[in-house]
VEXLUMLUM-569656 format. One record per residue (C-alpha): y, x, z; residue number from 1. Coordinates in steps of 0.02 Angstrom, whole numbers, m for minus. Example, Ala and Ser with C-alpha at 12.3 -4.5 7.8 and 13.67 -1.06 7.14 Angstrom:
NODE        y        x        z   num
NODE     m225      615      390     1
NODE      m53      684      357     2
//
This chain:
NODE        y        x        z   num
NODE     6063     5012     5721     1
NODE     6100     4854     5723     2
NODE     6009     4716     5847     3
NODE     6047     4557     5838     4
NODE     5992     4492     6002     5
NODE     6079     4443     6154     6
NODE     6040     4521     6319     7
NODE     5934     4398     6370     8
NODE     5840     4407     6203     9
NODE     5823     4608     6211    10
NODE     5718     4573     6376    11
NODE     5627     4434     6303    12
NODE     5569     4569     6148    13
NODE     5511     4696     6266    14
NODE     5402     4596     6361    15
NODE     5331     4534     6186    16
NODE     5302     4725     6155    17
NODE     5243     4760     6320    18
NODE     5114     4616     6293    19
NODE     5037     4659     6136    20
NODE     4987     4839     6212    21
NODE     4813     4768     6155    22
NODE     4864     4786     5960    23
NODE     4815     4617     5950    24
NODE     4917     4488     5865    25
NODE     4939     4319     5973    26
NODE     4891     4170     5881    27
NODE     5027     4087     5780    28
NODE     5066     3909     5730    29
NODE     5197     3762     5725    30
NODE     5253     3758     5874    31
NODE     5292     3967     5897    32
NODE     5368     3934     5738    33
NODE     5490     3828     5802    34
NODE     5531     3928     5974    35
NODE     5585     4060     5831    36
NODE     5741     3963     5790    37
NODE     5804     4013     5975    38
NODE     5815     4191     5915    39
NODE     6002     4253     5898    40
NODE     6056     4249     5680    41
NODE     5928     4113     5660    42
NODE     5991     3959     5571    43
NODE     5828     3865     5562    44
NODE     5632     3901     5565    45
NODE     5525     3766     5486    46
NODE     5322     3759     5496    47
NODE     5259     3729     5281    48
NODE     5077     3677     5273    49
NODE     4955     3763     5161    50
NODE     4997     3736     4964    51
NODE     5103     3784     4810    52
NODE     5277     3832     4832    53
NODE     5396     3787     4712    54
NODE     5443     3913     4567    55
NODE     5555     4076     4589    56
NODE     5707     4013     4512    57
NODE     5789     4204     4552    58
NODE     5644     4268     4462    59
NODE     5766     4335     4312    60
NODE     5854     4431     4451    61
NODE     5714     4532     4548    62
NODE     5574     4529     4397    63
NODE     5470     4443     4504    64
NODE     5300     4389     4422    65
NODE     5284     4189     4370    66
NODE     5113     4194     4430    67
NODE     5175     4167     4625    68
NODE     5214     3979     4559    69
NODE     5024     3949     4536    70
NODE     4947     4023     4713    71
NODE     4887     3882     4851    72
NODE     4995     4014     4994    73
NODE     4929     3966     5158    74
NODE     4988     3863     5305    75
NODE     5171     4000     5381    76
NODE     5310     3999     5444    77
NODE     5494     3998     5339    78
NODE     5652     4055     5441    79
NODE     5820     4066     5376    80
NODE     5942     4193     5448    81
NODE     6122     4248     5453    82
NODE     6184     4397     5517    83
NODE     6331     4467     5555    84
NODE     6463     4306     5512    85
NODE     6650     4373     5484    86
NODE     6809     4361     5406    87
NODE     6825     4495     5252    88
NODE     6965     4587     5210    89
NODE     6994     4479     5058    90
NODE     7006     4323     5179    91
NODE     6842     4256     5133    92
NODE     6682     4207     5249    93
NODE     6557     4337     5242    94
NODE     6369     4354     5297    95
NODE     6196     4424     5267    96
NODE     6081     4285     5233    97
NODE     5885     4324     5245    98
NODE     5711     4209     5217    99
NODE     5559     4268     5321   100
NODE     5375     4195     5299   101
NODE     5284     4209     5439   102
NODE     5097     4181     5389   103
NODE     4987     4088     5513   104
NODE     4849     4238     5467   105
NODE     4929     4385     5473   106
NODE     4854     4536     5410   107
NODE     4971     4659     5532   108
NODE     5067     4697     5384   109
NODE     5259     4676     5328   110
NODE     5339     4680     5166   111
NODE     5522     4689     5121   112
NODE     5547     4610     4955   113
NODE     5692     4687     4860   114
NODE     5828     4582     4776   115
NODE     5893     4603     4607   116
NODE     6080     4597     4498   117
NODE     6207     4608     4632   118
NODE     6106     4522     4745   119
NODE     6211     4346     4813   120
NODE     6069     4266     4818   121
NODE     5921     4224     4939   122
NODE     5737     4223     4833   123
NODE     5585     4144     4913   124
NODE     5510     4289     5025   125
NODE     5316     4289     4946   126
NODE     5344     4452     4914   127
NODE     5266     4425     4731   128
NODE     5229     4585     4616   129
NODE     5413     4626     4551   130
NODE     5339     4628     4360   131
NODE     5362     4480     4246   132
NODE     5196     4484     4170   133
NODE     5077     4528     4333   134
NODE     4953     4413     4394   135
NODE     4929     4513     4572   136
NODE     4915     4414     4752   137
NODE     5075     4405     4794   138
NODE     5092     4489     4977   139
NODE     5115     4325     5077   140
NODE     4943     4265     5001   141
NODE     4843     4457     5066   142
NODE     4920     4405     5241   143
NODE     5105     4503     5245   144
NODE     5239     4425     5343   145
NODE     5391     4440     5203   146
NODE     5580     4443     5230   147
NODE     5705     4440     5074   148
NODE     5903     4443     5079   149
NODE     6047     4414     4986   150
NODE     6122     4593     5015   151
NODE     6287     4532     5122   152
NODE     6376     4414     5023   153
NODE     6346     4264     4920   154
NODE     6352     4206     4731   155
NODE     6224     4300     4617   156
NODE     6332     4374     4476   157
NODE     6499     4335     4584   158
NODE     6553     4532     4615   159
NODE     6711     4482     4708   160
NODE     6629     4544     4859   161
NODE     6710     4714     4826   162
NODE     6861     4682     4882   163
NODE     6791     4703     5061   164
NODE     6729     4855     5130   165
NODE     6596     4791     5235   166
NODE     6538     4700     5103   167
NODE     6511     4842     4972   168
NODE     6436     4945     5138   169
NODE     6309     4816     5150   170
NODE     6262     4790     4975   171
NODE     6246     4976     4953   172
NODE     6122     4997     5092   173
NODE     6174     4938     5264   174
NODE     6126     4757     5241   175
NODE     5921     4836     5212   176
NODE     5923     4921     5406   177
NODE     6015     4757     5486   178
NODE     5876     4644     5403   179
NODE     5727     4757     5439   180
NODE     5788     4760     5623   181
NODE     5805     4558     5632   182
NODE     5629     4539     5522   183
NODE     5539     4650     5657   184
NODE     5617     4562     5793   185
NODE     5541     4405     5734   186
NODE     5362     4489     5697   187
NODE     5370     4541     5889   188
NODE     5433     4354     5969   189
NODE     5285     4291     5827   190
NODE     5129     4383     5834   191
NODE     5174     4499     5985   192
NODE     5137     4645     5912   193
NODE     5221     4780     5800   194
NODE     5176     4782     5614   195
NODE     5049     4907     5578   196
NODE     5127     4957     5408   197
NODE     5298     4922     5345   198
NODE     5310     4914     5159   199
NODE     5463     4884     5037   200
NODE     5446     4824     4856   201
NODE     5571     4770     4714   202
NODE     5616     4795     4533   203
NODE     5787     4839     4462   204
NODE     5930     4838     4585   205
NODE     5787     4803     4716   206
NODE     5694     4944     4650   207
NODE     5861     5036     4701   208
NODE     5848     4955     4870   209
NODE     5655     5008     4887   210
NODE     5697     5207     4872   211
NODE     5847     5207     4971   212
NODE     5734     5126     5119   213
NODE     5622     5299     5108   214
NODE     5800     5397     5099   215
NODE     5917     5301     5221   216
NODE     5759     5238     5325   217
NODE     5624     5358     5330   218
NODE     5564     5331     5509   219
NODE     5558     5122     5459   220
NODE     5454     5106     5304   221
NODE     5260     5196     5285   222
NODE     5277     5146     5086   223
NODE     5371     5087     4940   224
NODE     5348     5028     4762   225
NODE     5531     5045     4660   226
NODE     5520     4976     4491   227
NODE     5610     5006     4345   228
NODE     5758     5044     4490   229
NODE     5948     5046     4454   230
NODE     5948     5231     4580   231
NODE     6093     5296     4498   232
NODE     6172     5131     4458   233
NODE     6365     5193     4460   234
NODE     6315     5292     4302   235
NODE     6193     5150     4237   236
NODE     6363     5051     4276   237
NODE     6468     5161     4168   238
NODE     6333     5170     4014   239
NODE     6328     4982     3989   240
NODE     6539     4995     3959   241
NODE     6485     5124     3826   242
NODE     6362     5033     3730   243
NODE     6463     4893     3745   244
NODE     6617     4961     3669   245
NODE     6510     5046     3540   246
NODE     6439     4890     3492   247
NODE     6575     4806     3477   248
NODE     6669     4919     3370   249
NODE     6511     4905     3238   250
NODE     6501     4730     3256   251
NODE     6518     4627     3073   252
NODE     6647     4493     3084   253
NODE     6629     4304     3043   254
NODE     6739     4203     2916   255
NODE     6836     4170     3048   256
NODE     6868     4363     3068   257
NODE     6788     4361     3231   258
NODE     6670     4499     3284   259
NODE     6496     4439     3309   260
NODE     6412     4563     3440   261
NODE     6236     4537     3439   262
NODE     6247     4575     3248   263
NODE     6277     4748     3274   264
NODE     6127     4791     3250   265
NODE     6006     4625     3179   266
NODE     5824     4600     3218   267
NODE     5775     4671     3060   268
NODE     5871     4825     3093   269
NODE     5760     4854     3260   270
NODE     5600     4796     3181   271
NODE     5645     4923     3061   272
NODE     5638     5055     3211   273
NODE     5548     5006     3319   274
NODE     5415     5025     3145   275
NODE     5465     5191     3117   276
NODE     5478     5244     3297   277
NODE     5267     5179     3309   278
NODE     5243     5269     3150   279
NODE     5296     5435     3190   280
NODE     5233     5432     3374   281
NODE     5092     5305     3396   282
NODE     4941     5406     3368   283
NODE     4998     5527     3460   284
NODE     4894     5490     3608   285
NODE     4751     5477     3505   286
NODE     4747     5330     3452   287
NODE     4874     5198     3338   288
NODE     4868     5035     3430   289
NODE     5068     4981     3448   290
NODE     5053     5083     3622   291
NODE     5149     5251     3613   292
NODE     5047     5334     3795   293
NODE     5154     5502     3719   294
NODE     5319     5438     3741   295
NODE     5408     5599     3819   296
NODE     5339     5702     3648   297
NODE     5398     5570     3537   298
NODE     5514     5664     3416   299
NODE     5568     5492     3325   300
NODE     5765     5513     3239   301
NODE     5863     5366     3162   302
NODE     5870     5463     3002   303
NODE     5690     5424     2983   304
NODE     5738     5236     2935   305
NODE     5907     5260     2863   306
NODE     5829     5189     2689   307
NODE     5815     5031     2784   308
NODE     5955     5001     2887   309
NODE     6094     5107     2814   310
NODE     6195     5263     2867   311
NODE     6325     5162     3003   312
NODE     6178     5100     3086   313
NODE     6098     5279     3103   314
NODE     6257     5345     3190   315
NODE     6287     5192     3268   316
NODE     6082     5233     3363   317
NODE     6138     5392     3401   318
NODE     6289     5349     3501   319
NODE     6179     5215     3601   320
NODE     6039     5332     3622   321
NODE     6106     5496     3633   322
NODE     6203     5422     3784   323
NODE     6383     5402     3856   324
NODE     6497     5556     3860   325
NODE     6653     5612     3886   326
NODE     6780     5620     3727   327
NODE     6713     5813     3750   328
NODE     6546     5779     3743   329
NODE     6498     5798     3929   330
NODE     6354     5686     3986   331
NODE     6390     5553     4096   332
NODE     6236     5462     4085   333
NODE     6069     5500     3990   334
NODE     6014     5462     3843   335
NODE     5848     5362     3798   336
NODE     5672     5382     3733   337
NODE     5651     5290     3563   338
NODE     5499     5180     3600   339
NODE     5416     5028     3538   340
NODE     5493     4885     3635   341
NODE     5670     4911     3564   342
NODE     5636     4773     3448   343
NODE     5583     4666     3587   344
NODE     5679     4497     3675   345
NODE     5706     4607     3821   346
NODE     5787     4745     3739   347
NODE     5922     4622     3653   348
NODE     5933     4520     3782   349
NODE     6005     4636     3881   350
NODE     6117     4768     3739   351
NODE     6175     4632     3607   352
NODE     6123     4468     3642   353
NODE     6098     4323     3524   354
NODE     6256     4236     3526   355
NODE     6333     4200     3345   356
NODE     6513     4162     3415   357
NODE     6629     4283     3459   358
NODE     6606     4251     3628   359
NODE     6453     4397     3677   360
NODE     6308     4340     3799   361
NODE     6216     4510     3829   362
NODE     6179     4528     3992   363
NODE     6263     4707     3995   364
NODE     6415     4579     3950   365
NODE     6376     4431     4067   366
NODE     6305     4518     4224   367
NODE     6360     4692     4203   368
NODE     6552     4691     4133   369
NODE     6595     4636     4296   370
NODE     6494     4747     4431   371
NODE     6602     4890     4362   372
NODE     6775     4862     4394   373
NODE     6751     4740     4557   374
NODE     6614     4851     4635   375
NODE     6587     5033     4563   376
NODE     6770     5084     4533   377
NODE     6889     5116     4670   378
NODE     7012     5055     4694   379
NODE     6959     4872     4662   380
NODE     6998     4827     4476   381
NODE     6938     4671     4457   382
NODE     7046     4627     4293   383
NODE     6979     4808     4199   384
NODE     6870     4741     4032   385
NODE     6717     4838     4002   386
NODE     6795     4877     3823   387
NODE     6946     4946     3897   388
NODE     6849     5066     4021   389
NODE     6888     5256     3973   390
NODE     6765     5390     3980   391
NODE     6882     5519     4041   392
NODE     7004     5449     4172   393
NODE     6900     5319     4229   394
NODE     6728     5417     4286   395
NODE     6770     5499     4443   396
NODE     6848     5312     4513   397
NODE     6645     5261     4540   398
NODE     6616     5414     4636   399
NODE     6662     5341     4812   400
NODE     6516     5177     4775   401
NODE     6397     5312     4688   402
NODE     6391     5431     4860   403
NODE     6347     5258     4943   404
NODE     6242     5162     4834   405
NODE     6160     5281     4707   406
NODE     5952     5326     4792   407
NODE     5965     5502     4695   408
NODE     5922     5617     4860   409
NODE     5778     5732     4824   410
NODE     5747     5759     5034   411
NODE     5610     5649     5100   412
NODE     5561     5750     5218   413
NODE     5550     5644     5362   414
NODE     5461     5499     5276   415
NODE     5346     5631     5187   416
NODE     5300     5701     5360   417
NODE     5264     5537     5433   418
NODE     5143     5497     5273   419
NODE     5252     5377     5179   420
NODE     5188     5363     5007   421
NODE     5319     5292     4858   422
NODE     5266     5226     4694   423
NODE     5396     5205     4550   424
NODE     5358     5122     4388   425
NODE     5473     5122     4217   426
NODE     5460     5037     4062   427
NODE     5486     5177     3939   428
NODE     5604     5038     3836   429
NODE     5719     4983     4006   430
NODE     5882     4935     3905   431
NODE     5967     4939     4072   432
NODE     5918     5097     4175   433
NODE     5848     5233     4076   434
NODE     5673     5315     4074   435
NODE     5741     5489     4041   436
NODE     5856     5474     4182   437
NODE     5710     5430     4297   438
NODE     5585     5558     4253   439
NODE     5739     5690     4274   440
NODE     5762     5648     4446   441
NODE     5562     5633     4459   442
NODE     5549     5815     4414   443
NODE     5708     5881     4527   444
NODE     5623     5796     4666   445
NODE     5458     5902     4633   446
NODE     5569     6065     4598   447
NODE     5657     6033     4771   448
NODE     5514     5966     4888   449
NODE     5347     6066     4888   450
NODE     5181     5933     4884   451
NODE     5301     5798     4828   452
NODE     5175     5718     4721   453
NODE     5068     5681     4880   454
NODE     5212     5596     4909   455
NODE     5293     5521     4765   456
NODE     5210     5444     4605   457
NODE     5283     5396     4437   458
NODE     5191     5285     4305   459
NODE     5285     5247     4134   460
NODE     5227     5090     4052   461
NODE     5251     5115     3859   462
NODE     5326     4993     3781   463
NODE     5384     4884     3940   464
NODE     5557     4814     3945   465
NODE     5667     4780     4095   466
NODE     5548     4731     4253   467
NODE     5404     4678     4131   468
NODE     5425     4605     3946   469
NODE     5408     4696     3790   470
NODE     5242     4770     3688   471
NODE     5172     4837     3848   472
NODE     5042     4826     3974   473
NODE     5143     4744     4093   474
NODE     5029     4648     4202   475
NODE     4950     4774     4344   476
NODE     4971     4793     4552   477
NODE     5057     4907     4616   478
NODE     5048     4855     4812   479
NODE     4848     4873     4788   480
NODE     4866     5050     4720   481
NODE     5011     5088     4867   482
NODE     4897     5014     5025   483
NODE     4737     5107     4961   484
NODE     4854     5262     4949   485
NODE     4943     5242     5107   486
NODE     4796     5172     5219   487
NODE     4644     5246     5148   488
NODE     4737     5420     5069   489
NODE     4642     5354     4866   490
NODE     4798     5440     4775   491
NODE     4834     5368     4629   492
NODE     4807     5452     4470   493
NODE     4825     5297     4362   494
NODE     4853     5114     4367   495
NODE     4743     4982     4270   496
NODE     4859     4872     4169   497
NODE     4823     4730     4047   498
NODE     4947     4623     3965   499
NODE     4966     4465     3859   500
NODE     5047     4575     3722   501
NODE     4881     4648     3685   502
NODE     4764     4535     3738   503
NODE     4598     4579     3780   504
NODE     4646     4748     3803   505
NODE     4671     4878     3951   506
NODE     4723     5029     4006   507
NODE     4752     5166     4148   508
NODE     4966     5190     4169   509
NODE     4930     5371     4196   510
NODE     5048     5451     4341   511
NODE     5165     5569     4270   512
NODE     5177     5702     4194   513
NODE     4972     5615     4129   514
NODE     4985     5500     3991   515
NODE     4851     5402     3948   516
NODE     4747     5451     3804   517
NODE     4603     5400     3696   518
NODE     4440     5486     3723   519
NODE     4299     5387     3657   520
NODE     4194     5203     3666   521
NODE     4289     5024     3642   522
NODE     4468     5061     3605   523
NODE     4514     4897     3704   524
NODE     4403     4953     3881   525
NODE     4524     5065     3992   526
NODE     4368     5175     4010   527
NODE     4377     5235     3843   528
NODE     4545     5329     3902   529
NODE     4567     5476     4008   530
NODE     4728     5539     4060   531
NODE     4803     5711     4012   532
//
């Protein structure tokens, strides 16, 4: 593995190690702080005082919670880090950037805080709840020391980076083990100790990042939450092409003759389904409240609104959530459960946009068009559009990436015998990574690994859009619910969320195959649900 420490350095670490044979972390303030910008990779380390940090401006990227913006963090230490400087193939500079907070209390505890997109970028490392609408400590604030990184390259959206080899290596998963290594190093020069958990926790392409740390690194990390991760993102990859080009193709056109995506399918057209859709499959669970707890049963079909929105538009629902396949029909990706959020700001944000020009801004169009081609595909095709990608030849080029990036192993073996516990959470209306894929691989992992649920966890959240958003119950912890599993062995069995959606209102996220469902007492008290 990779150690990025002169010889000098190495000897320097051990005797850190051999000192804290007590267990005991040394005290830590400004001026240790600054004797960590010696360290080898370390551009600069820089004592902050106790108080507010300035707002996660990568927050769109990684999902992480707004809340973080309003916590008094205390008095730590901020290092900035760059590993592994080089020339790429492509004659450009390369390097993995990193942020670590060192906290001036530490709790024995470390966090690595997944990125999100293509990563490129460098987010504050408060490791904050990766879930737009949760108002949970972030991990800085409970004590953590945190380390985030921009994945081996730099310029979030900017996937030129696959030109190089290295480059794609480390974005795929090599850049996590070279950063956990340097974070460490620093936790032993710090406190003089060893962390007495290691934790990783993101959302979307960090949730990706979270469960290939338990597959690529099961002797590093005793835990992980993955949110609404991008595990098979290759295929995820190839299913944003599809909807685009369907899309597309049924857009209206303009006076101009232009086609206007994002009227493909008009609000009223999804608050026409996402209607029907609660409807049919609300009560379900026992109770009609705008949360469908019975998603996987939900037997919703566009046909059910085609009075409203017209016959096109019911084909044009089944072609989006039916899934992409080949011009044979052969699956390449999965389809998706009909749910209520589909009507939601996160849902079009990310399939059609708003835009009323012909030029498209969903984000399957503005941050996904180009991860295909320039990443996924091999060889590099950085001038392929996402409306000219073909379902037949073009599949088996994102194979090479997929091997490499996609987290869809079903052997934990060696992080299940060491006790490493992994929570994953999915808003049952993603637009970008689907919920059906991710309880498919959920139930191959407990087909392949016997006690894998003492292992492995999976909560849906109804209604929940992309990392938060949507009618759900987005706001609820999942680090709490993964330390008092990991250190204190209280599985999980459900999840208490609330959300502003449905304010005043609560209830358990039931782990799968449970869904939460009413029983009796105050429909709005998350006691008055049991799951089943």
């Amino acid at each position: 593995m990779f150690h990025p420490l002169s010889r000098k350095k190495i000897c320097l670490t051990l005797a850190a190690a051999f000192a804290a044979g007590s267990g005991q972390a040394a005290a830590f303030d400004a001026k240790q702080c600054a004797r960590l910008s010696q360290t080898d990779g370390v551009v600069a380390a820089q004592w902050v005082k106790a108080g507010k940090l300035p707002a996660d401006d990568q927050a769109a990227f990684t999902g992480s919670s707004r809340a973080a913006a309003d916590v008094e963090f205390g008095a730590h230490c901020v290092v900035s880090g760059e590993l592994e400087k080089r020339t790429g193939a492509d004659g450009k500079p390369y390097y993995i950037g990193y942020q670590m907070r060192l906290p001036e209390n530490w709790n024995g505890k470390f966090l690595f805080q997944g990125g999100g997109g293509m990563d490129g970028f460098i987010a504050p490392a408060v490791g904050a709840t990766p879930v737009a609408g949760s108002t949970a400590l972030p991990a800085l604030k409970r004590g953590y020391a945190v380390v985030s990184m921009d994945g081996g390259h730099q310029g979030a959206g900017d996937a030129s980076f696959g030109a190089d080899q290295q480059a794609r290596l480390n974005l795929a998963y090599q850049s996590t083990g070279k950063v956990n290594a340097a974070a460490k190093l620093l936790i032993r020069q710090a406190y003089q100790a060893e962390p007495k958990h290691s934790y990783f926790m993101g959302c979307s392409n960090g949730g990706r990042e979270a469960m290939l740390a338990a597959m690529r690194y099961p002797t590093e990390f005793d835990g992980v939450v993955a949110g609404n991760p991008g595990f098979r993102l290759s295929r995820a990859a190839i299913a944003q092409s599809w909807d685009n080009q369907h899309f597309q193709a049924a857009a209206p056109k303009n006076t101009q003759g232009e086609r206007i995506f994002a009227n493909a399918l008009t609000q009223k057209d999804l608050d026409a389904v996402a209607q029907g859709v609660s409807n049919r499959c609300d009560k379900n669970d026992g109770l009609k409240d705008g949360i469908i707890n019975a998603w996987e049963s939900c037997d919703f079909q566009p046909e059910m609104v085609q009075k409203q929105i017209g016959k096109d538009k019911v084909k044009l629902l089944h072609a989006i959530f039916d899934g992409a396949k080949t011009s044979k029909g052969e699956p390449i990706y999965s389809g998706w459960f009909y749910d209520a959020g589909i009507n939601q700001a996160g849902w079009r944000g990310w399939k059609l946009g708003d835009s009323q020009t012909a030029r498209p801004n969903a984000r399957n169009i503005t941050l996904g068009a180009a991860s295909l081609p320039s990443y996924f595909m091999t060889p590099y095709r950085p001038q392929l559009s996402t409306f000219d990608f073909n379902f037949d030849r073009d599949v088996a080029k994102t194979a090479q990436i997929g091997a490499l990036n996609d987290a869809t192993a079903t052997d934990l073996s060696t992080f299940q015998a060491r006790g490493g516990k992994m929570i994953v959470f999915e808003g049952v209306s993603d637009p970008v990574f689907s919920a059906v894929d991710l309880r498919d691989w959920y139930k191959q992992l407990l087909a392949d690994t016997q006690n894998a649920r003492d292992t492995v966890r999976l909560f849906n959240v109804p209604g929940m859009t992309h990392c938060g958003g949507g009618s759900a119950l987005d706001n609820f912890d999942p680090l709490t619910a993964l330390e008092q599993w990991h250190d204190s062995g209280k599985a999980p069995e459900a999840i208490i969320a609330t959300g502003k959606a449905f304010p005043g209102k609560s209830q358990p996220l039931c782990a799968y195959p449970k869904v939460a469902t009413y029983s009796h007492g105050d429909v709005n008290k998350a006691e008055s649900f049991v799951c089943k």
